[in-house]
N, C-alpha and C positions, 0 to 999 in steps of 0.2 A: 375532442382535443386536437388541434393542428398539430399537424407536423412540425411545422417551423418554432413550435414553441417549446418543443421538446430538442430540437437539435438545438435552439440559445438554450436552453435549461442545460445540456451536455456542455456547451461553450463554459457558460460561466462557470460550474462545476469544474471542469478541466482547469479553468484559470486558477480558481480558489489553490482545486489537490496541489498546481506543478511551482505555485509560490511555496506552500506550505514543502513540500517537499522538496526544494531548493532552499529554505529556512532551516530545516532538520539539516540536510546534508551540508550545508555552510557551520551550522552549530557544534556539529560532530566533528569537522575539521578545526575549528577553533579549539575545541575541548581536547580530542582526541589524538587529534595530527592526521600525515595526509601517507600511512603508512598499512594502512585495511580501509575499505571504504566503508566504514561505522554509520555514516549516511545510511547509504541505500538499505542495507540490513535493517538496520531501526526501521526504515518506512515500510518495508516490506513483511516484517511481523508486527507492525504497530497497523497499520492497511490492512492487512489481513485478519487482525483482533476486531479493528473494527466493521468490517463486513460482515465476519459473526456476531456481532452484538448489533448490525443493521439489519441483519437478515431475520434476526428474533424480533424485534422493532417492526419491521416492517407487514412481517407475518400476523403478529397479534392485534395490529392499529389498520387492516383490511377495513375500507378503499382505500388509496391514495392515490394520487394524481399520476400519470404516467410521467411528467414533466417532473415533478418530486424525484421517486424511484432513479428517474433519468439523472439528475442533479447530482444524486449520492452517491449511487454505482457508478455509472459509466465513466461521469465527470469526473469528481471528484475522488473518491474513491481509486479510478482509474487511471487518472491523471496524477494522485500520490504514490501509489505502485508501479514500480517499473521491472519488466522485465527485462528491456534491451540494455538497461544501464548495470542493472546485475551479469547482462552476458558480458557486457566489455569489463566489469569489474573482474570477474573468473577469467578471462582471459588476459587480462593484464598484471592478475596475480600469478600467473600461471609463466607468463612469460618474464616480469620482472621480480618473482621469488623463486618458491619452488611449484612444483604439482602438489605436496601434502597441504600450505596454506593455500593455493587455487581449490582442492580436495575440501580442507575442512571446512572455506569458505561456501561453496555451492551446497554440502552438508546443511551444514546451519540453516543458509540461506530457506532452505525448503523443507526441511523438519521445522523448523523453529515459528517458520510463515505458518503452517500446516497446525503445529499446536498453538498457534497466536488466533487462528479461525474457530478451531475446537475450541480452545479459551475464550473467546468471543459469544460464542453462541451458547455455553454452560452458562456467562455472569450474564448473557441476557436472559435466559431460560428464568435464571432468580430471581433479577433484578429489573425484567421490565414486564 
């Protein structure tokens, strides 16, 4: 497998994740308001649900192409999860609310992410 075919594979992936996750986080302000960033949180335990249900996917359907794998994780997967937008999220809650919502925000953030991967990889266990 070339190299270069796996880094377009990581390309396109990344384009797919950072559209879809500018979709969610545009949809979440439309619905939501622009008052918690309900965005990024969705995509970071919806991202992380689905990496556990890839991670079960991908374990059980052994070989698959490194350019594949490359596409789901790194890309796209990777390019829908953000961490740097959740650190300016926590610290812009932090600075234009209080610390208990920048507090309960990072909370969530990473319990919620964390049982969104466990959750992920139990309905794959079942279901795939």
């Amino acid at each position: 497998m070339s190299g270069g075919l796996v880094w377009l594979a990581i390309a396109a992936g990344g384009a797919v994740g950072a559209m879809a996750r500018h979709g969610v986080s545009r949809a979440a302000l439309h619905l939501l308001g622009p008052n918690f960033p309900w965005g990024t949180l969705a995509v970071n335990i919806s991202g992380s649900f689905a990496m556990g249900l890839l991670i079960v996917w991908l374990s059980r359907h052994e070989p698959q192409s490194i350019a594949l794998r490359a596409f789901l994780t790194v890309g796209l997967l990777g390019a829908f999860t953000t961490f740097s937008t959740f650190s300016l999220d926590a610290v812009t809650l932090y600075r234009d609310r209080t610390l208990m919502i920048a507090g309960a925000y990072v909370a969530a953030s990473v319990m919620l992410s964390v049982f969104g991967l466990i959750g992920g990889i139990a309905v794959g266990r079942q279901a795939l």
